[in-house]
N, CA, C and O atoms as CSV, one atom per row, in Angstrom:
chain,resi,resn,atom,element,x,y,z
A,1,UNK,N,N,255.504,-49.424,313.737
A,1,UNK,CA,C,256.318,-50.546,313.365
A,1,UNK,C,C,256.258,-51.584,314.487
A,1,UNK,O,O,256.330,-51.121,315.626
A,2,UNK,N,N,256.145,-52.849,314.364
A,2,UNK,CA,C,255.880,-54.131,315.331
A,2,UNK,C,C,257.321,-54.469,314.849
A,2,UNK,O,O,257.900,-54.339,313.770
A,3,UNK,N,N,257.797,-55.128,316.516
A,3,UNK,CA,C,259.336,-56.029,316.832
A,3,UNK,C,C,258.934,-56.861,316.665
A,3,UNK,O,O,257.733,-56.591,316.680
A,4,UNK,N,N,259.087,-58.438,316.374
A,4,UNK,CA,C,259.340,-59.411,316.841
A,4,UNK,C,C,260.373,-60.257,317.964
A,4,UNK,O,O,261.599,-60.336,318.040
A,5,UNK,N,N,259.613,-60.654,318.522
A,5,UNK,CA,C,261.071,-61.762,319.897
A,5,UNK,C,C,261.003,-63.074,319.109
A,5,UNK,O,O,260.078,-63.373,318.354
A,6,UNK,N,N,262.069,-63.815,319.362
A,6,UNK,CA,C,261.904,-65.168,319.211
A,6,UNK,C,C,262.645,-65.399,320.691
A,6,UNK,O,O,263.728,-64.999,321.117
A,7,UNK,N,N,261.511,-66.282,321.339
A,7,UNK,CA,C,262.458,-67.262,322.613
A,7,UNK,C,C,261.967,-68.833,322.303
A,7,UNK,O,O,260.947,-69.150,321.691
A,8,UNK,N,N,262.935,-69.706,322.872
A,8,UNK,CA,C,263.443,-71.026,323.074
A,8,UNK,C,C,262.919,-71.535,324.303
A,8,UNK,O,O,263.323,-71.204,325.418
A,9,UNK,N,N,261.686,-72.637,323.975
A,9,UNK,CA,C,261.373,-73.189,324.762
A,9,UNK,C,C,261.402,-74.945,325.012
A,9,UNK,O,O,261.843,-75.483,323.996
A,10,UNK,N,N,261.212,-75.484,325.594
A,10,UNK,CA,C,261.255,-76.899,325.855
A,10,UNK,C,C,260.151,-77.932,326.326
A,10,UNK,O,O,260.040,-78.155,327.532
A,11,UNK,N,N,259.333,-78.566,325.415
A,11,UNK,CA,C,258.240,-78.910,325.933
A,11,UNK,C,C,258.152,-80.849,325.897
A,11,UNK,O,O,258.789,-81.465,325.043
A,12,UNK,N,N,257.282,-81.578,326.944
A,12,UNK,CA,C,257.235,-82.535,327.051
A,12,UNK,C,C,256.573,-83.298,326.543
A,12,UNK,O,O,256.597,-82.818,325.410
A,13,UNK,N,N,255.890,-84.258,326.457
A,13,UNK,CA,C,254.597,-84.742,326.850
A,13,UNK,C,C,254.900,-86.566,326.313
A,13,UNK,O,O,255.682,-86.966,325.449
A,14,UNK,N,N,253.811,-87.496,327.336
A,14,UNK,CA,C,254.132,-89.077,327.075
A,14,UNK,C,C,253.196,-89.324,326.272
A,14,UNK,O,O,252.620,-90.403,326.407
A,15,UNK,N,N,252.883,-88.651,325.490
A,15,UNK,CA,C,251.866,-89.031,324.506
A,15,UNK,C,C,252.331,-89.226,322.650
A,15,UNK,O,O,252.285,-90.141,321.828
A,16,UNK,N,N,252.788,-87.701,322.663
A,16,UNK,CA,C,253.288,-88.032,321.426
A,16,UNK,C,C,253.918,-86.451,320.952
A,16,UNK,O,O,253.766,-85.612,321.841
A,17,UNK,N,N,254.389,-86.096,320.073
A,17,UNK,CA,C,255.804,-85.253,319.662
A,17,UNK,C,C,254.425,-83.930,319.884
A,17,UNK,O,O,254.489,-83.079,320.771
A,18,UNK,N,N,253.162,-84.038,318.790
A,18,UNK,CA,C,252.062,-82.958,318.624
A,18,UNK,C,C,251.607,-82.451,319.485
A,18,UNK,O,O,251.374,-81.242,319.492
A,19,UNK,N,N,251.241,-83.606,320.897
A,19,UNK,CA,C,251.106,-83.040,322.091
A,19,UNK,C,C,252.012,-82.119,322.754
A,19,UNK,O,O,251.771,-81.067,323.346
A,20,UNK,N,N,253.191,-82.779,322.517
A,20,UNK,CA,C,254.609,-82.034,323.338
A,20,UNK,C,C,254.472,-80.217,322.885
A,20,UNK,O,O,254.382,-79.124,323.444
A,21,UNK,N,N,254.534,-80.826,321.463
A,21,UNK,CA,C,254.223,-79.220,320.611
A,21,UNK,C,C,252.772,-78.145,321.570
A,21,UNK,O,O,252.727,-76.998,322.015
A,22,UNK,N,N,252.138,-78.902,321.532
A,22,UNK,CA,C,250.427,-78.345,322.080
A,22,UNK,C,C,250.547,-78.055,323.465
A,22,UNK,O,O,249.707,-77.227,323.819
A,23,UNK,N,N,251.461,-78.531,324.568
A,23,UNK,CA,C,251.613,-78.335,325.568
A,23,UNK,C,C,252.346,-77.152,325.728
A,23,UNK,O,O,251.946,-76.272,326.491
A,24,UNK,N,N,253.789,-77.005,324.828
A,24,UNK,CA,C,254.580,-75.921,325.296
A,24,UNK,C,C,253.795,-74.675,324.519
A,24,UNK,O,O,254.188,-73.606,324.986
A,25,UNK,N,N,253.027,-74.537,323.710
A,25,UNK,CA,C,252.829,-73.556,323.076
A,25,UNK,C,C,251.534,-72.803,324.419
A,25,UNK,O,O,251.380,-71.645,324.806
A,26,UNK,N,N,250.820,-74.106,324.795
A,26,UNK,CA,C,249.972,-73.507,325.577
A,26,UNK,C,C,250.247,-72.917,326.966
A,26,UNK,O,O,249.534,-72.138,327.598
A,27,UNK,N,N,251.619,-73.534,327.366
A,27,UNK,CA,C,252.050,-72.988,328.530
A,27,UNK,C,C,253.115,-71.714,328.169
A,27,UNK,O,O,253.705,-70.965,328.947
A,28,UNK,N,N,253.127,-71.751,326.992
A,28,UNK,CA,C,253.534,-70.153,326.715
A,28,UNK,C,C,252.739,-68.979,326.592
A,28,UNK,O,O,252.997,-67.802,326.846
A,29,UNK,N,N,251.986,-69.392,326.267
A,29,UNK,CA,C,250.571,-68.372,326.042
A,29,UNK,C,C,250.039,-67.943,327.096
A,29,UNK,O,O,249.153,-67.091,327.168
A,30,UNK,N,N,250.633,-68.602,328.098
A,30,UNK,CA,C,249.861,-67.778,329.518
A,30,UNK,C,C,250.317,-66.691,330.318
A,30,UNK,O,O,249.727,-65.968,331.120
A,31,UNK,N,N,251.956,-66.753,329.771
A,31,UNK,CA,C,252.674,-65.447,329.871
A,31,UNK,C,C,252.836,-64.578,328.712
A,31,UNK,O,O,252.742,-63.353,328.801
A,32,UNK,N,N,253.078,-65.194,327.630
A,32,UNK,CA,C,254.017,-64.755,326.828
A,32,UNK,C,C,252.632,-64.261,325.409
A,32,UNK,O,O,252.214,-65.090,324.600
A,33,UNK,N,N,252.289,-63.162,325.438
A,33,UNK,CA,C,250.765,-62.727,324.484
A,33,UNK,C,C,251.514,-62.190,322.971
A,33,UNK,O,O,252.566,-61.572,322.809
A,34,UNK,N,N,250.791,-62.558,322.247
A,34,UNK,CA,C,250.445,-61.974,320.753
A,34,UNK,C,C,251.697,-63.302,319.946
A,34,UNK,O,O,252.571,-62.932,319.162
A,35,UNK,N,N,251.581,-64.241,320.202
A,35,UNK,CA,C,252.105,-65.430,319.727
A,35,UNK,C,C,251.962,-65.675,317.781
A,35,UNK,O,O,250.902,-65.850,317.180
A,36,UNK,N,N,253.198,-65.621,317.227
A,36,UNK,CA,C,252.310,-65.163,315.995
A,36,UNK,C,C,252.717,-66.437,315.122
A,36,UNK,O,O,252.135,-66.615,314.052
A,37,UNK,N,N,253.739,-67.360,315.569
A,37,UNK,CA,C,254.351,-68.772,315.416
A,37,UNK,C,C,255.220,-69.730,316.275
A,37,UNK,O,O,255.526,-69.522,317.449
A,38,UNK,N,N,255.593,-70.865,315.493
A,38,UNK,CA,C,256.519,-71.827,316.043
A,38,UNK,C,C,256.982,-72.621,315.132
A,38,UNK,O,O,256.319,-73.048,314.187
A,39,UNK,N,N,258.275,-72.894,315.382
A,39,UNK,CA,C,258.892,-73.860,314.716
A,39,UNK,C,C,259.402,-75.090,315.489
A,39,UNK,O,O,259.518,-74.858,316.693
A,40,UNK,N,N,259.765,-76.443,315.081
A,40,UNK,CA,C,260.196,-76.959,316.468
A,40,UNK,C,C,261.784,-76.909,315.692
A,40,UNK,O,O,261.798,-76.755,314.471
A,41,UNK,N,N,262.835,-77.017,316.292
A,41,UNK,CA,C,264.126,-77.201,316.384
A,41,UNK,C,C,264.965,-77.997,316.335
A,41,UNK,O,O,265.997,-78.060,315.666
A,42,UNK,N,N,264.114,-79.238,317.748
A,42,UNK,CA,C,264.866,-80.653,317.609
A,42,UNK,C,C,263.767,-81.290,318.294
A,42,UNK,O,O,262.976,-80.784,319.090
A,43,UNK,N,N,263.827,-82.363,317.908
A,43,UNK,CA,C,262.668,-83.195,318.828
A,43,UNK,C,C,263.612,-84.198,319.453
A,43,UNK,O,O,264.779,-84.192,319.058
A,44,UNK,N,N,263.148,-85.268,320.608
A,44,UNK,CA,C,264.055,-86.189,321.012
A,44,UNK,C,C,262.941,-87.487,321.513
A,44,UNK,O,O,261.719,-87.477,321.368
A,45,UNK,N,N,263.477,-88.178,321.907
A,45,UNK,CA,C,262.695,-89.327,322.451
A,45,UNK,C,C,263.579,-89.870,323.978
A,45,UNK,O,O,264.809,-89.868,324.025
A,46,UNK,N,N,262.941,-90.192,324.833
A,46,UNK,CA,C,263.310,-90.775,326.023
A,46,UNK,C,C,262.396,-92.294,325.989
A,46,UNK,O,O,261.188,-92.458,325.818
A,47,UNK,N,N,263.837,-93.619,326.297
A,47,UNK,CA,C,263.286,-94.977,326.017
A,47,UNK,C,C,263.772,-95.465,327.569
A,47,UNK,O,O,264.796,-95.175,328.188
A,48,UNK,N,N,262.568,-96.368,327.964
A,48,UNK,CA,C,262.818,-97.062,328.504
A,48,UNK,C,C,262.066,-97.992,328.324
A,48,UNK,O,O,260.923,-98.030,327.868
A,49,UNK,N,N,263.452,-99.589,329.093
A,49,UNK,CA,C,262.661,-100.711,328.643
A,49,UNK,C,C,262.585,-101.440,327.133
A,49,UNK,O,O,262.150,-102.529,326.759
A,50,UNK,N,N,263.242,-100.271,326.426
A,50,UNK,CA,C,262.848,-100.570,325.048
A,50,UNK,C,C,261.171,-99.750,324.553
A,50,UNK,O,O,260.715,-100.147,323.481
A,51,UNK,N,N,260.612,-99.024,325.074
A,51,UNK,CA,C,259.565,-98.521,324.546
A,51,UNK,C,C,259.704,-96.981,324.989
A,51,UNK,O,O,260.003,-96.504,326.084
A,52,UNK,N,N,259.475,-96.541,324.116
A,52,UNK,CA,C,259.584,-94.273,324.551
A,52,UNK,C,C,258.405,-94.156,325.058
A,52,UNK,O,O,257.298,-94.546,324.687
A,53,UNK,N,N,258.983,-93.241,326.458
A,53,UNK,CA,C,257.880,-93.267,327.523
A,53,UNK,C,C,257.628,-91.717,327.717
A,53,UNK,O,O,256.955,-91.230,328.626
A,54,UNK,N,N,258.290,-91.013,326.696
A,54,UNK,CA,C,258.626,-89.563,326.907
A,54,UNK,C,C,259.208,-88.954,325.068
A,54,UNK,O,O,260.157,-89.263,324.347
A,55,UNK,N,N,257.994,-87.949,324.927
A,55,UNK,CA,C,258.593,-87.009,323.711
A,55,UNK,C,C,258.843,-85.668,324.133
A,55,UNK,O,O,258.230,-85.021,324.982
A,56,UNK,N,N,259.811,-85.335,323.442
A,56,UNK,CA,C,260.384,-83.699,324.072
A,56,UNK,C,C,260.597,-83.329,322.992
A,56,UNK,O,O,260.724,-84.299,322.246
A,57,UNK,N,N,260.737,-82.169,322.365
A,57,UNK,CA,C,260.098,-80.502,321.676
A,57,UNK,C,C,260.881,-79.694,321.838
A,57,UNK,O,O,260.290,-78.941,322.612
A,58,UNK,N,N,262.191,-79.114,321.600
A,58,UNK,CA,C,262.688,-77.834,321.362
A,58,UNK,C,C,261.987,-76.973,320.378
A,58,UNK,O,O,261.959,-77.220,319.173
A,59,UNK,N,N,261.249,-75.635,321.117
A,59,UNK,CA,C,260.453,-74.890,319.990
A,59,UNK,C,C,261.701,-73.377,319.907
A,59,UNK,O,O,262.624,-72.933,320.589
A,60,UNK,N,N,261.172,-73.127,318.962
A,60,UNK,CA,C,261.579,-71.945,319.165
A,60,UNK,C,C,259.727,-71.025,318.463
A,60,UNK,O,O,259.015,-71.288,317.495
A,61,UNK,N,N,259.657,-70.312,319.204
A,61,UNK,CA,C,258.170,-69.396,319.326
A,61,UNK,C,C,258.617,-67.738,318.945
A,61,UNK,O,O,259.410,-67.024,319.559
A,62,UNK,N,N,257.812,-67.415,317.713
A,62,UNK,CA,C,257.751,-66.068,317.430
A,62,UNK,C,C,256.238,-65.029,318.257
A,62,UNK,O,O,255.054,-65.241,317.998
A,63,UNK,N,N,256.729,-64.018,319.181
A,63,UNK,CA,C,256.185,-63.185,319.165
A,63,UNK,C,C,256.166,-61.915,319.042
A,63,UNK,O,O,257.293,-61.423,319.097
A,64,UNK,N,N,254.838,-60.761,318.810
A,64,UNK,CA,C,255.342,-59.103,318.942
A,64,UNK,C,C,254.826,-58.460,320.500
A,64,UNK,O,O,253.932,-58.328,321.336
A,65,UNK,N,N,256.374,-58.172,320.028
A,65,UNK,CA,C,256.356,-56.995,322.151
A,65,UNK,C,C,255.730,-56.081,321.104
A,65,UNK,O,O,255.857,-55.746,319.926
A,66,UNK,N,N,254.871,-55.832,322.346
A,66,UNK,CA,C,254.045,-54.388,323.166
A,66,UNK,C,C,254.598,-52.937,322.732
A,66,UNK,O,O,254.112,-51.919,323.223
């Protein structure tokens, strides 16, 4: 029988929401093995100036422990 975890992560990126997504998933994957999804949670935007200089990504990531 396989567990599943779900943990809560937070990812960035000044490019755009997909990147933000593509960044945290990949900096999860370097600890965190057998990654089997993601959902995102909340997304946000950071403005300055009047132009968003920053997208951020609440994921939440399914994996199976070992």
């Amino acid at each position: 029988m396989k567990i599943a975890k779900v943990i809560e992560i937070t990812a960035e990126s000044d490019v755009s929401f997909e990147a933000a997504i593509h960044n945290g998933i990949t900096k999860a994957a370097e600890s965190v093995h057998d990654i089997k999804g993601a959902w995102v949670k909340e997304q946000k935007v950071t403005i300055e100036d009047g132009h968003i200089v920053r997208y951020r990504v609440d994921l939440k990531v399914t994996f199976v422990m070992d």
